[in-house]
C-alpha positions as CSV (number, residue, x, y, z in Angstrom):
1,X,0.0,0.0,0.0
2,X,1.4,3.1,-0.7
3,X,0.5,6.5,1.8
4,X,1.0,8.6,-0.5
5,X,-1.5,7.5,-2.8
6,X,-4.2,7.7,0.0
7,X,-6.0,10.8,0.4
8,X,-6.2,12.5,3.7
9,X,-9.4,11.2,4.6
10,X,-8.1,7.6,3.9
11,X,-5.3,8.6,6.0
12,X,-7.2,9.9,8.6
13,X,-9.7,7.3,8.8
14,X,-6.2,4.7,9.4
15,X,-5.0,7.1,11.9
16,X,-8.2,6.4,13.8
17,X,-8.4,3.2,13.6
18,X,-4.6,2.5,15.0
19,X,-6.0,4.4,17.7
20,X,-9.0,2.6,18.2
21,X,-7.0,-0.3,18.4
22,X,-4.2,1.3,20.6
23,X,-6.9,2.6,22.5
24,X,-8.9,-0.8,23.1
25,X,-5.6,-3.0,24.3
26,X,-4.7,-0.4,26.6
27,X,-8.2,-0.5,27.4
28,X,-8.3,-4.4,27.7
29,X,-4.9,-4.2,29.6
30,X,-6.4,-2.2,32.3
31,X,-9.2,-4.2,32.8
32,X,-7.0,-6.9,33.2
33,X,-4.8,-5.7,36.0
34,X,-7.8,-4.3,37.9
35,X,-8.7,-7.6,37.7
36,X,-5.6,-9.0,38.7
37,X,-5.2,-6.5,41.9
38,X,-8.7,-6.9,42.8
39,X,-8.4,-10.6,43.0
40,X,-4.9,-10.8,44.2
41,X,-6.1,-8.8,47.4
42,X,-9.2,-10.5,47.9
43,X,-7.5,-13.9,47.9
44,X,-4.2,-13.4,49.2
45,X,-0.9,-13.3,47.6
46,X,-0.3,-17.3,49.0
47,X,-3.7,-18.2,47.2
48,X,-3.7,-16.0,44.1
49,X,-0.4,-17.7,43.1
50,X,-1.9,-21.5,44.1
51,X,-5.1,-20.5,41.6
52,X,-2.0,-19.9,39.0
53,X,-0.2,-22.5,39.2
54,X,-2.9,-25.0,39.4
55,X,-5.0,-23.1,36.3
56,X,-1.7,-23.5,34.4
57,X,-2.0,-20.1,33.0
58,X,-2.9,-16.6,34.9
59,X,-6.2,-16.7,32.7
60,X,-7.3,-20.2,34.1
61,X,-6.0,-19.5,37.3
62,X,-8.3,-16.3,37.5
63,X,-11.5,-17.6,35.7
64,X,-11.2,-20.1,38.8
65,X,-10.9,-18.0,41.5
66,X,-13.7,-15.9,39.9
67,X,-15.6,-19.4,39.9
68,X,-15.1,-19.9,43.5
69,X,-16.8,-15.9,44.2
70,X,-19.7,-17.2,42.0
71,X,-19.9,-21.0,44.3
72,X,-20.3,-19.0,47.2
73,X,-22.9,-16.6,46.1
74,X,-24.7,-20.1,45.5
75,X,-24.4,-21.1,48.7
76,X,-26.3,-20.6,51.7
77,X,-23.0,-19.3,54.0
78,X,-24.4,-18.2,57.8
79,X,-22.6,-16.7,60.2
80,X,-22.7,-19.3,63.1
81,X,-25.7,-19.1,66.2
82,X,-24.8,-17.6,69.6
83,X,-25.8,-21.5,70.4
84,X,-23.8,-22.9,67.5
85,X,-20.9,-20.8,68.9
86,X,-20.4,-21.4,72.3
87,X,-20.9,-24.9,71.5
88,X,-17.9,-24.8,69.0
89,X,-16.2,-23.1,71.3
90,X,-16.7,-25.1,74.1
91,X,-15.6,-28.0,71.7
92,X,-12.6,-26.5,70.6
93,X,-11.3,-26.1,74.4
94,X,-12.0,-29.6,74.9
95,X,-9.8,-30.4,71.9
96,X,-7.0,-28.2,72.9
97,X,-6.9,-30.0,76.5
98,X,-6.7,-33.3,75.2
99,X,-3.3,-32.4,73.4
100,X,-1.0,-32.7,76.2
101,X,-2.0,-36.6,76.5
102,X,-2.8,-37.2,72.9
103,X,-1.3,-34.6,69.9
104,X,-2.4,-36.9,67.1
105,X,-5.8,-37.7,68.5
106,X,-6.0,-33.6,69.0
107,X,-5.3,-33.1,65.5
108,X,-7.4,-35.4,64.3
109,X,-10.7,-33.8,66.2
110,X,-9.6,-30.4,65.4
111,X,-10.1,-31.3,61.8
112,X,-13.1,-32.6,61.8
113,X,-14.5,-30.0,64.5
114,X,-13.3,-27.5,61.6
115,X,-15.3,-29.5,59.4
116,X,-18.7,-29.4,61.4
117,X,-18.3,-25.7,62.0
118,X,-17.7,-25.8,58.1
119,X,-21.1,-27.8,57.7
120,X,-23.0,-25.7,60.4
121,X,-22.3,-22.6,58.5
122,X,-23.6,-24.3,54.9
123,X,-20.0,-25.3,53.2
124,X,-20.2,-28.7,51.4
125,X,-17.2,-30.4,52.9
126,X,-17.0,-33.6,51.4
127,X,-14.3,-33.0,49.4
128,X,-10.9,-31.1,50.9
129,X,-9.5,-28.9,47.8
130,X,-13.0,-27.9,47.5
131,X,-13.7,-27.2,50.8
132,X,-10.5,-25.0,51.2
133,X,-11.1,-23.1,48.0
134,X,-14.4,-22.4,49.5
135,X,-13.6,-21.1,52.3
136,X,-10.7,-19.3,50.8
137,X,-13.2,-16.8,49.8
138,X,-14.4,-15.7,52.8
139,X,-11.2,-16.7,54.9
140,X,-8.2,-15.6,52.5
141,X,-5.7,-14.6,55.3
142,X,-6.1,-18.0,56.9
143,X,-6.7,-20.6,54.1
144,X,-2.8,-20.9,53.8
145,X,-2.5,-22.1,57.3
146,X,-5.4,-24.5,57.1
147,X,-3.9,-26.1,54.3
148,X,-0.8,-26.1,56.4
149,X,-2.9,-27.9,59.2
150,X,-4.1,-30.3,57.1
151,X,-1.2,-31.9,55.7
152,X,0.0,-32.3,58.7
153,X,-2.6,-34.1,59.9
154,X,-2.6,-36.2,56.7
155,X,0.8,-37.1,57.5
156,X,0.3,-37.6,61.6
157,X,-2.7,-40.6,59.7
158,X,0.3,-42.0,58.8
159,X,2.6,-41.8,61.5
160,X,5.0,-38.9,60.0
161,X,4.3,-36.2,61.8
162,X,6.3,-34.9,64.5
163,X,4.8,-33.5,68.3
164,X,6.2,-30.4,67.1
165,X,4.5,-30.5,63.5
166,X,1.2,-31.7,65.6
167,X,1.6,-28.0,67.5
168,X,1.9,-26.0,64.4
169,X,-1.3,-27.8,63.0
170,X,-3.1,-27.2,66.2
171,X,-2.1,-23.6,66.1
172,X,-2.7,-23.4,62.3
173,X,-6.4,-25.1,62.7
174,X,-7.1,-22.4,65.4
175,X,-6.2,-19.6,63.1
176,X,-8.9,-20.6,60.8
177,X,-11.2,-21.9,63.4
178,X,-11.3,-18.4,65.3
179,X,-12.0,-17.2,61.9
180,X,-15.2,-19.2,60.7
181,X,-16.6,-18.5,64.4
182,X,-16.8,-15.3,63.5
183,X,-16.7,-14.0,67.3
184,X,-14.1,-12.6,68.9
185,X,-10.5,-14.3,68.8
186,X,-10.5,-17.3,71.8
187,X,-8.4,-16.2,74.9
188,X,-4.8,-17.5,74.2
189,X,-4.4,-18.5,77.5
190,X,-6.6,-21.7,77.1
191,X,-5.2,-21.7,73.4
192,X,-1.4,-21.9,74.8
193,X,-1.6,-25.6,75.6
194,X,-1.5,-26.5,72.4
């Protein structure tokens, strides 16, 4: 094509359209890193990069974070009873105390008293990775330590887990425990014998 042979209204008509299309990628590339930033704060730097890696691309990786927004807005998620959370709470000291005599046995209660405090509130929690990205919505400063938690009590099922590594679950579970409560954070005196 030659410009020259173009009359200005050709050439101006080109002009706008490289900046239409300047114009919309910049556009597009904005969007994008809103996105990005809005999603990267509302999931946590720990989680954001998890979504990546697992999604395989950042695309993916967002689409399924954006997917877990839209499973919760399904759901039926209740704060927890003033019944409901004494109970729980109650439970959870109970857990704690046992510790001292039995760190395995501990860690294996406080899993599954996450799990029914899960269930009261109305997440499905049949399956794990779908129960932590669920929660990871509404918990996304504490998901990384619950997922901690867990594989440590994965390995303590099969005798490879350390008293020490039990502690760090216990204290890990509580972080996310004190969380879904949704009351104020239990006194860490009790919590200290873990």
């Amino acid at each position: 094509m030659n410009i020259t042979a173009l009359s200005p209204i050709e050439i101006g008509l080109l002009i706008a359209f490289g900046v239409i299309v300047v114009a919309g990628v910049a556009g597009l590339l904005i969007v994008r890193n809103r996105r990005t930033r809005k999603l990267r704060a509302q999931f946590g730097g720990a989680e954001y990069d998890r979504a990546l890696a697992n999604g395989g691309s950042r695309r993916h990786g967002e689409a399924g974070l954006e997917g877990r927004n839209d499973r919760i807005e399904s759901l039926h998620i209740q704060p927890l009873a003033p019944g409901d959370r004494a109970r729980f709470a109650e439970s959870w000291r109970g857990v704690q105390g046992r510790f001292v005599d039995s760190p395995g046995g501990a860690v294996t209660d406080a899993d599954q008293l996450l799990r029914d405090v899960m269930s009261t509130r109305g997440y499905p929690v049949s399956d794990f990775e779908q129960r932590a990205a669920d929660v990871s919505v509404d918990h996304p400063l504490v998901i990384d330590n619950y997922r901690k938690a867990h594989e440590i009590a994965t390995r303590q099922g099969l005798g490879h887990a350390s008293t020490e590594e039990l502690r760090q679950a216990m204290i890990h579970f509580r972080t996310l425990f004190e969380d879904l409560l949704g009351a104020p954070a239990l006194p860490h005196a009790a919590a200290a014998s873990a």
